[in-house]
C-alpha positions, 0 to 999 in steps of 0.5 A: 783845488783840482788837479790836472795831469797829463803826459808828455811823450818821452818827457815827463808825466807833469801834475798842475795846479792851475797854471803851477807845476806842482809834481813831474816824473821825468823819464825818456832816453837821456834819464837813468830813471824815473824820478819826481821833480819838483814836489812842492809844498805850501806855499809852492815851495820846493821840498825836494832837490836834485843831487847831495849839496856836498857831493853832487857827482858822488850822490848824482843819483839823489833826484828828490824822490825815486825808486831803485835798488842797491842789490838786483841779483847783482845789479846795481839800480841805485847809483849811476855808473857804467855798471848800473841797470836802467829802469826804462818807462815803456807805456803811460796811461792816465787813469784820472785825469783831473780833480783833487786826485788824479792817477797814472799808471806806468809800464817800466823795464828794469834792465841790466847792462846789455839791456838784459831784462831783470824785472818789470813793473807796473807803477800807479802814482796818485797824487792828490790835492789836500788843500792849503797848498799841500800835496800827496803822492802814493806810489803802488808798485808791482815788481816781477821777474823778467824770466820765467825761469829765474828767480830774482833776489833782492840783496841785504842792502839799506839803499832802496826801494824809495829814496826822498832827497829834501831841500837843503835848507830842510837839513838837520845838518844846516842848524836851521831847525831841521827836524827828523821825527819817526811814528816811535817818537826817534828824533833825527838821525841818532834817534831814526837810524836803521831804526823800526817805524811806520813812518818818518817825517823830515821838516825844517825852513823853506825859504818864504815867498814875499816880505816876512811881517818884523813881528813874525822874524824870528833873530838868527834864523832864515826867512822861511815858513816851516814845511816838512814830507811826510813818508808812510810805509806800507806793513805788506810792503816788508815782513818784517817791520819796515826799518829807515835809512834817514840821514842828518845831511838830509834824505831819507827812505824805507828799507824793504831788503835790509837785513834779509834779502827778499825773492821774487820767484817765477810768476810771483810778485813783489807789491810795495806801497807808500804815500808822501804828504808834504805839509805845513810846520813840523810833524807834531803841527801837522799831526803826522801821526793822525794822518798815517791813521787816516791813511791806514784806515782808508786801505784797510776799507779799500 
């Protein structure tokens, strides 16, 4: 089914099917950073949410999906206080507008406090139909030193480039029959943790639209169908094997820094690419790994 997208001065980039807003990034003066919200999955369910359900203040900056940085030459582009750089989208352009993939290409700003430049990026995200009410998103990112004259490092730090809060109902911590599952064959937290992988996949019950069939109910568990995002990480985007900061309590992300710092010199360029699929049931049901092939296969021909 096709796509529509469009962009809403200092609001949002919004993505629609038919009349349903399936994907926004959020940006504009009273945001910290861009982020997505919602990202929905089958059945038009919420995958995603805003902040840590236990800490909302202390985790203020969990906005479903987002790019940051702990560790900036110093600065902090992950939190949200006093301290913290802003990433500040300058320019949006549309480069597909409608049909099963459609695509926009931003300028950001990433700025130190006094609004002190450190770096720029341009950003592409694609999202793309994949029928059956399931939804992708890639995200190209282009980051350079602000300066010509400095070199900017990106610190040893397991927060950043790419954080995924997912719903809570999707948590292993809330004994619902969340699921954590990497492309080794790890299973949640204790298996995933700072761990090597291609990829990982979070699934677990979405509350479920409309009346549940008695014979579908399943004793002791919530009226939901099971969803799950699945997170590929591109190889270029770390030289080393990509290692994942994944948590029970329900977020996970792809570490491009951690254990060994990363330099962008003078005219030089950091490129880091992922995709998200939400989609219906649990890795193994989705064959999550099959579609990390497919995907691998399409950029190695791209």
């Amino acid at each position: 089914m096709a796509l529509k997208i469009e962009v809403v001065p200092e609001k949002a980039v919004v993505v629609r099917r038919e009349k349903v807003i399936v994907a926004a990034s959020w940006y504009g003066p009273s945001v910290l950073r861009p982020f997505v919200y919602p990202f929905l999955g089958p059945g038009d369910r919420e995958l995603t949410r805003l902040g840590h359900p236990e800490d909302p203040v202390g985790h203020s900056h969990h906005r479903s999906i987002w790019i940051g940085h702990h560790d900036v030459s110093g600065v902090s582009f992950w939190e949200e206080s006093p301290a913290a750089g802003r990433i500040e989208q300058l320019e949006a352009a549309v480069l597909q507008a409608e049909g099963e993939v459609v695509k926009v290409r931003i300028e950001l700003e990433w700025l130190a406090p006094g609004r002190r430049p450190v770096l720029s990026e341009k950003r592409t995200l694609a999202f793309a139909d994949l029928g059956g009410g399931e939804l992708a998103l890639e995200i190209d990112c282009e980051l350079r030193a602000a300066s010509k004259d400095g070199v900017v490092t990106l610190g040893d730090t397991p927060f950043g480039l790419l954080g995924i809060r997912v719903a809570r109902t999707m948590r292993v911590a809330e004994r619902l029959g969340g699921k954590i599952v990497n492309s080794q064959e790890a299973e949640d937290e204790k298996g995933c943790f700072w761990q090597h992988a291609d990829w990982c996949d979070y699934s677990g019950p979405v509350p479920a639209a409309g009346p549940i069939d008695p014979k579908e109910r399943d004793a002791g568990r919530l009226p939901a169908l099971v969803a799950g995002i699945a997170c590929f990480a591109h190889p270029e985007s770390s030289p080393e094997d990509t290692l994942w900061h994944v948590r029970d309590d329900g977020w996970m992300g792809p570490c491009i820094s951690k254990g060994k710092a990363r330099e962008i010199p003078p005219g030089g360029l950091l490129r880091a690419r992922y995709r998200l699929e939400a989609h219906r049931g649990d890795a193994a049901e989705a064959r999550v790994g099959e579609r990390y092939r497919r995907w691998r296969k399409g950029q190695a021909k791209g």
